[in-house]
N, C-alpha and C positions, 0 to 999 in steps of 0.2 A: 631584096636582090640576092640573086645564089653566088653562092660563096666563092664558086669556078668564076665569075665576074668580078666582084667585093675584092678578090683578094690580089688579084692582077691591077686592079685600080690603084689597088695600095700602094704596090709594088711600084707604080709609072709615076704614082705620087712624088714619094718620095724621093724616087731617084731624080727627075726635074729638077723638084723645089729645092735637091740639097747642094744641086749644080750652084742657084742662085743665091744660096744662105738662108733657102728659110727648110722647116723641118716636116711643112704637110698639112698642119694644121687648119690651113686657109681650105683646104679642100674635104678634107677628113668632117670635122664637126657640122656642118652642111648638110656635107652627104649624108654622112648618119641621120641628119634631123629627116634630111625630106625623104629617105626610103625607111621612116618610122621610129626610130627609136624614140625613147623618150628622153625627156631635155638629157636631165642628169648623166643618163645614159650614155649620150650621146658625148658629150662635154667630156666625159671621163674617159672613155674608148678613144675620143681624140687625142685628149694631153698625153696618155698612155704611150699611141702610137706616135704621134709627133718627138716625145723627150727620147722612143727607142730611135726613131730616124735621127734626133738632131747628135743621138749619143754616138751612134756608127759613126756619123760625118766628123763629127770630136776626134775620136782616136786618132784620123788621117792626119787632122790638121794641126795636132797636138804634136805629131811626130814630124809633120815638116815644120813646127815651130811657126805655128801664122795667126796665132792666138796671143793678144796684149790683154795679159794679169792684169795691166795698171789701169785697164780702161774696164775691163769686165767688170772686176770684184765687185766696186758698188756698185753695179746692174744687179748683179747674181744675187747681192746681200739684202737690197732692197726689192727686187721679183720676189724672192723666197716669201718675204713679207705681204706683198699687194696681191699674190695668187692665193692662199690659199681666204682673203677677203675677199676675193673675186667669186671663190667655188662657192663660199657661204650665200653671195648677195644670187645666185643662179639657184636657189632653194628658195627665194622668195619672189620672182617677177614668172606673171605668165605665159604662158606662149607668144600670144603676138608681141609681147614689147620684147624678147626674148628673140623671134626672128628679125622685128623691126630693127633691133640695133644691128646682131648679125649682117643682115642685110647694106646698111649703114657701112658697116666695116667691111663690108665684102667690096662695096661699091670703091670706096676709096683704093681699098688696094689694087683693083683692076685699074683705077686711073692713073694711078703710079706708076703699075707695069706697063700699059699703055700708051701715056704720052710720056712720064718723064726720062728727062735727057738724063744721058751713060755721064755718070758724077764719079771724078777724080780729086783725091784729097793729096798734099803733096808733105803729108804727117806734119804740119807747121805745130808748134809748141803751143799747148795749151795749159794753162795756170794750173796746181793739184786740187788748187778752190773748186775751177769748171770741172776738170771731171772727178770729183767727189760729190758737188754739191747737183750739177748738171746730171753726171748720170745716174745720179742713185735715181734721181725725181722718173729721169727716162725708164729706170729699171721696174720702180715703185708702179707706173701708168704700165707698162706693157704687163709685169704680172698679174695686174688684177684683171684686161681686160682680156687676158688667158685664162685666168682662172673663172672667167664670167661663163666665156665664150666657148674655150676648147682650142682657141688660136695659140700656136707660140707668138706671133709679135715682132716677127724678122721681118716681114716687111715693111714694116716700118722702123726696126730698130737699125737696121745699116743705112739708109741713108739718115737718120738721127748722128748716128755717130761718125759716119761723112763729113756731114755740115758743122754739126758744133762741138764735136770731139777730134777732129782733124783728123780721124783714122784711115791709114790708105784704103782704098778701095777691095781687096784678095784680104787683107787682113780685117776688116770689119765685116765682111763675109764670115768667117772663121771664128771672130769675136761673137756675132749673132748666136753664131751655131751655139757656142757654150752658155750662154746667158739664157737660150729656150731650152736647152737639156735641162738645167736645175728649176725653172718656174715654169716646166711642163711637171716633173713630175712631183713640186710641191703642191701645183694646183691638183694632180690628180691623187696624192692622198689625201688631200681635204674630202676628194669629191668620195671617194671609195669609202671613206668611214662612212656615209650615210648612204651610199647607193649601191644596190644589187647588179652585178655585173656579169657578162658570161666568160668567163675566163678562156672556154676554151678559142672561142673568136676571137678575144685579143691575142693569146697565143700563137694562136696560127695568122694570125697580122702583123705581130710583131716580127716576126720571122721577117713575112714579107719587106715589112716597113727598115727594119736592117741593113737587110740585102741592096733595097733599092737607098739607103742612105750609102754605103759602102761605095756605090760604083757609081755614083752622082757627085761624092765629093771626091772623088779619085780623078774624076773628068776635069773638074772643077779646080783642080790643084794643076794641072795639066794646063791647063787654057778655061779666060772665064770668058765665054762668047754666049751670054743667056737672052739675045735679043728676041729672036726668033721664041725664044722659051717664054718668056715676058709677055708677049703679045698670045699666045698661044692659050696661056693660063688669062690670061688680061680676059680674054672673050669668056671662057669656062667661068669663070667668077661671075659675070656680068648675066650670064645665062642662073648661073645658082642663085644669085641676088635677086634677077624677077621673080625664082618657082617658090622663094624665102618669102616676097612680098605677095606674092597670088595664093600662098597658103596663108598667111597672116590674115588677110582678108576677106577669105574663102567661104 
């Protein structure tokens, strides 16, 4: 795909997904796969550019203060751990079981953004038991299957932490954000000590992927209206997940 394309994608990535809380990754490693690259490749240019989008979205949401320390940490502490075991186990499966789960995880998330109903948490009190013991386990599953994949994991990490972390709704947005900045880019020094990369394209995406995290979570701190967005991305996922499963089996 030429670069004058590749990099405007990036760009609309980002900025969407970071309306919603997540950082890119759902569209990023995908793409890479089906316009060539090779797995490792691929997985590591995504974490790359997802942890530079979820980091842009950070600073905003750091400075209106909509990020809970008490909930992230054991995410953060145990992702750090489950990614970069995630980049190791993507050094040893082959391509189709490699798209087949991709594809698996793609599916589910379009069905999230597609049928599920708009979930408000009313911050009710939960034990330090449930969120040390609850979310480290959440943090531990989402970083490996980032570090597998090339996902950050926010689509499913907010409403995780909705439901059994009581987090309001704008702040486990924001909580997401921080928790796929540090187990994107532990996953993607795992993946970098053993993979050759072209730096200047992640460069020049990172850029991209900044920018459009910058002005996606500014929208987003403003008003979160991601319905329209949800359905929009819901169908693109659902279209990536067949061309994942028709190359699988190709």
């Amino acid at each position: 795909m030429n670069l004058f394309i590749l990099l405007p994608v990036i760009f609309g990535s980002s900025l969407l997904l970071t309306m919603i809380g997540l950082g890119g990754g759902l569209i990023f490693s995908p793409l890479f796969v089906l316009i060539g690259f090779p797995i490792s490749t691929a997985v590591a240019a995504s974490l790359f550019l997802n942890g530079i989008a979820a980091l842009s979205a950070l600073i905003v949401y750091m400075r209106k203060k909509m990020v809970d320390y008490s909930v992230s940490i054991p995410l953060v502490a145990t992702s750090l751990l489950g990614a970069p075991m995630g980049a190791m186990m993507t050094q040893k499966i082959n391509m189709p079981v490699f798209l087949g789960i991709l594809a698996a995880v793609l599916f589910l998330a379009a069905m999230r953004m597609l049928f599920a109903k708009k979930v408000q948490s009313q911050g009710a009190a939960v034990s330090w038991q449930m969120r040390i013991i609850g979310g480290g386990g959440i943090g531990f599953l989402i970083g490996f299957m980032g570090g597998l994949l090339g996902i950050g994991g926010g689509v499913f990490v907010v409403p995780l932490l909705i439901y059994m972390l009581k987090v309001p709704t704008k702040v486990a947005a924001a909580s997401s954000i921080f928790i796929v900045c540090f187990s994107s880019f532990s996953g993607f020094i795992a993946h970098a000590a053993t993979t050759t990369l072209d730096w200047q394209f992640i460069i020049l995406a990172s850029i991209c992927s900044f920018a459009g995290g910058q002005i996606g979570s500014r929208i987003m701190v403003e008003k979160l209206k991601g319905r329209t967005i949800r359905v929009l991305f819901g169908i693109i996922l659902l279209c990536m997940c067949a061309k994942l499963i028709h190359r699988a089996f190709m």
